[in-house]
C-alpha positions in Angstrom: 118.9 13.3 39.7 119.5 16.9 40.6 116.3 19.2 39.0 116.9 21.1 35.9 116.5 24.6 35.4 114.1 26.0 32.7 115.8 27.4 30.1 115.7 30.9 29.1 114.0 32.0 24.8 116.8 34.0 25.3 119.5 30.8 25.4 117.2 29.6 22.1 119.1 30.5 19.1 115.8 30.2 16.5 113.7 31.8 19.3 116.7 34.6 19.2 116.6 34.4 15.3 112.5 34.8 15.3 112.3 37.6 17.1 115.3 39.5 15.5 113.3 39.2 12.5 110.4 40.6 14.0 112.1 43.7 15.2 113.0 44.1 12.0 110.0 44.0 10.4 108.3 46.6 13.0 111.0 48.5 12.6 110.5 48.5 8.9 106.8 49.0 9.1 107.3 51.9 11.2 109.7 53.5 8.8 107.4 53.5 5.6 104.4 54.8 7.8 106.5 57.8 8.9 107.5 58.4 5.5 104.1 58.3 4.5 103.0 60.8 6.9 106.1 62.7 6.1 104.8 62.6 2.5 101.2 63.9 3.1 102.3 66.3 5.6 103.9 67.6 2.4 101.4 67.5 -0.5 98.4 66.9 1.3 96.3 70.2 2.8 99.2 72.5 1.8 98.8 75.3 -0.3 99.8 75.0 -3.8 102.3 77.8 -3.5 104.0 75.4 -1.1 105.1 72.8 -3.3 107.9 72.5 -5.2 106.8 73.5 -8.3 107.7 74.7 -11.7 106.0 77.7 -14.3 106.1 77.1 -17.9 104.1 79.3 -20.6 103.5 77.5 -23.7 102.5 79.4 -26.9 99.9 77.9 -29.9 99.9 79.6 -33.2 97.2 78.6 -36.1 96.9 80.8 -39.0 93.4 80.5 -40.4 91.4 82.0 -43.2 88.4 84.4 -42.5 85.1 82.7 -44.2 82.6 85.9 -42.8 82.5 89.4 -43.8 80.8 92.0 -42.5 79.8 95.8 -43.8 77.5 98.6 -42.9 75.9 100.6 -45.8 73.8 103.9 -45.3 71.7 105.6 -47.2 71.2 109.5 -46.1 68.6 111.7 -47.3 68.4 115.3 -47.7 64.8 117.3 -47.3 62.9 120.2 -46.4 60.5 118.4 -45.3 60.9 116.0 -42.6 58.2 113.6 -43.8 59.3 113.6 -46.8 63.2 113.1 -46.3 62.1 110.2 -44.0 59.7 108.9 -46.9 62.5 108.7 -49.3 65.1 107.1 -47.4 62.5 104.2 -46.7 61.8 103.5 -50.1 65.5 103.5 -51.0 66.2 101.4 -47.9 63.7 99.0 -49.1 65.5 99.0 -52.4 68.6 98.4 -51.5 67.3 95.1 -49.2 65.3 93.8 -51.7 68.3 93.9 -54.1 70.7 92.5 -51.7 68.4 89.7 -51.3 68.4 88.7 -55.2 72.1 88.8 -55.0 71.7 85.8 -52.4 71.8 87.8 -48.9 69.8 86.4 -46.7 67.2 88.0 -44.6 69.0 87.3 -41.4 72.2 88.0 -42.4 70.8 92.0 -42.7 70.3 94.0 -39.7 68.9 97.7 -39.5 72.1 99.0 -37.4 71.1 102.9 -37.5 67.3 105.5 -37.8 69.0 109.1 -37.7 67.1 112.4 -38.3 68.9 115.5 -37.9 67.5 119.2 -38.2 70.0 120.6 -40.5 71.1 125.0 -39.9 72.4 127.7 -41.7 74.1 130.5 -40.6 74.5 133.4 -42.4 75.0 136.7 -40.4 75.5 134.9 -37.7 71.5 134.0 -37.2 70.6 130.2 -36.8 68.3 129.0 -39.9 66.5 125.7 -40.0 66.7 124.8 -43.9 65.8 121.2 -43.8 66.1 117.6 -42.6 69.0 114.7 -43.1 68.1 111.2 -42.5 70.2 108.4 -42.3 69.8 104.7 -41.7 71.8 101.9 -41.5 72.2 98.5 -42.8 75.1 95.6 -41.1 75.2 92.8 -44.3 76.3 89.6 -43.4 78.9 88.5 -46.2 78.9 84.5 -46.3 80.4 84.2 -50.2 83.3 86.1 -50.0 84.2 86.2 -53.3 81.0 88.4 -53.7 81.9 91.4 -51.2 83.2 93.5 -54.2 79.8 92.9 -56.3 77.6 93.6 -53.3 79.4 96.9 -52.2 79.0 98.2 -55.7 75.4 96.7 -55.8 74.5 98.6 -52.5 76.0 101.7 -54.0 73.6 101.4 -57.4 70.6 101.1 -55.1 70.9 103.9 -52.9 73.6 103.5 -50.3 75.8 106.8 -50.3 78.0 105.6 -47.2 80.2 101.9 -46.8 81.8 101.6 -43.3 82.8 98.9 -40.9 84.0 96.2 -43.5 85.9 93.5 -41.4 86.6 90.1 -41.9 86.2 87.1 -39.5 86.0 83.6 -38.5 82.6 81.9 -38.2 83.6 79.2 -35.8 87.0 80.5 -34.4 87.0 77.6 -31.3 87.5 75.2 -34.1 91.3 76.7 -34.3 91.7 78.0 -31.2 91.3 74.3 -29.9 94.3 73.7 -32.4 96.5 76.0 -31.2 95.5 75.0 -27.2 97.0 71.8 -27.7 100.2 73.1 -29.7 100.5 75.6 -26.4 100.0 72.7 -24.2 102.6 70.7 -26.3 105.0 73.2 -26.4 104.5 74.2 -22.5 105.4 70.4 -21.4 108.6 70.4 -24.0 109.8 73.4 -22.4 109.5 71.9 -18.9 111.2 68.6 -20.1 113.9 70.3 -21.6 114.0 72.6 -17.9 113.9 69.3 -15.9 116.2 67.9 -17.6 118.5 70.6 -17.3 118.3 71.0 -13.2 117.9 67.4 -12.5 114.5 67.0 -11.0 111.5 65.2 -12.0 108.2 66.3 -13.4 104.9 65.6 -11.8 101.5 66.2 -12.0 99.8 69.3 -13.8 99.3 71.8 -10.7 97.5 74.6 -12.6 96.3 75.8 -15.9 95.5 79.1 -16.9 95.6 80.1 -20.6 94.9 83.6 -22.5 94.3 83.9 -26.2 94.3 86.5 -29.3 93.1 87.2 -32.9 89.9 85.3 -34.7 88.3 88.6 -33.9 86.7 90.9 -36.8 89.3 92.6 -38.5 88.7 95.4 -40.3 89.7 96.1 -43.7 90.9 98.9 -46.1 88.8 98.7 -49.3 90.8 98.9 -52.5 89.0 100.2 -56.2 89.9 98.8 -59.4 89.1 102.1 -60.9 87.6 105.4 -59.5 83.7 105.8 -60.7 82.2 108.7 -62.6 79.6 109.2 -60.5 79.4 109.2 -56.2 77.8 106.0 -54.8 73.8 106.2 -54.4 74.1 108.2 -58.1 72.2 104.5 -59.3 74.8 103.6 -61.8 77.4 101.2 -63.1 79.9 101.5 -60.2 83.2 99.4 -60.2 83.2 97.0 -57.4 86.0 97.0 -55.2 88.9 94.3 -55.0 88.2 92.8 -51.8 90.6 90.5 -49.8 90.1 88.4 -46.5 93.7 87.8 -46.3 94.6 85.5 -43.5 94.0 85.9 -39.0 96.7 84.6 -36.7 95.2 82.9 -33.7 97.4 82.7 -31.0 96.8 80.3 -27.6 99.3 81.3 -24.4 99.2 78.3 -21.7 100.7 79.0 -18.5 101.4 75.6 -16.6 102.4 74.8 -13.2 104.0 71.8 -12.7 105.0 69.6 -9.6 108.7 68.9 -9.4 110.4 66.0 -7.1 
């Protein structure tokens, strides 16, 4: 019998069939990895400013109601005598912080905020004439009752205190609602970019970046209304009518600006 010749993979159909199969898988292999690298060559080690993103700025409002006040009272004192003007406003100072702390002030909510003493001149005929001494010192009350600013003006003003300035209201823990209104900025950033996305077709990602800027929860100062006008000035040591005091409300505001990632 004549020799036969080895046959060929190649005249094999399931050898043909195998490694069809296996150029397509390679081939398959090798087109995911080069997306892959595609992909990283895109997001990762490239700048931020180079993606494809989107800017959204959220707003937060929470309307909150002071629970700290805040006032500065003076006493000033008029002398001849230096010593003597200084002597005098002591003892009223004194005075007036011993009666604020009956009312329920405590000690640390007072702080000595001024010491002033001023040479005081005449001029008559045009000559410069020392005729005596003003001192003046300051007192920053810490209001934690607020239904007891009115009372504790008209208090300082019966022992002593001749000057009221700086009344402003705040909050005494204003992260509490700023917090709030960061997640209602937050809330209302991402439904902006939904409704955006939506809109022009694409896809949010990721969060890129987050920056945020906030207002109000800061001491606001406040006009001070009488229910009637006294007799006498303040620091004349009498009945004085305390003024109608009102906190009112604070607006605390939250602005997020978000970047997102858009496919």
């Amino acid at each position: 019998m004549p020799a036969q010749t080895p046959r060929s993979w190649a005249d094999n159909p399931a050898m043909v069939s195998l490694a069809g199969l296996v150029l397509l898988m390679i081939s398959v292999f090798l087109s995911v990895a080069t997306y892959n690298q595609i992909k990283e060559s895109r997001y990762i080690g490239r700048p931020d400013a180079q993606r494809d993103t989107i800017t959204i700025q959220g707003e937060g409002r929470v309307t909150a109601v002071p629970d700290i006040g805040q006032i500065t009272v003076s006493i000033v004192t008029e002398n001849t005598d230096a010593a003597k003007a200084m002597d005098e406003n002591t003892t009223k100072f004194n005075q007036l912080v011993e009666a604020l702390r009956k009312a329920g002030v405590d000690k640390q909510d007072m702080t000595t905020s001024s010491y002033n003493v001023y040479p005081k001149y005449e001029w008559p005929d045009g000559r410069q004439i020392l005729v005596g001494y003003e001192v003046s010192q300051g007192l920053t009350v810490k209001i934690r009752d607020l239904d007891k600013s009115g009372s504790l003006i008209a208090l300082a003003g019966q022992n002593g205190a001749n000057q009221v300035s700086g009344l402003s209201f705040t909050i005494d823990n204003p992260e509490v609602a700023r917090q709030e209104a960061r997640e209602k900025a937050l809330a209302n950033a991402l439904e902006k970019a939904k409704t955006l996305a939506a809109q022009t077709g694409v896809r949010l990602g990721k969060i890129v970046s987050f920056s945020e800027s906030s207002s109000g929860g800061y001491p606001t100062p406040t006009p001070i209304y009488y229910d009637r006008v006294a007799n006498q000035g303040m620091g004349g040591g009498g009945e004085l009518a305390a003024p109608s005091i009102e906190a009112g409300s604070q607006d605390i505001y939250v602005y997020a600006t978000v970047q997102y990632e858009i496919f």
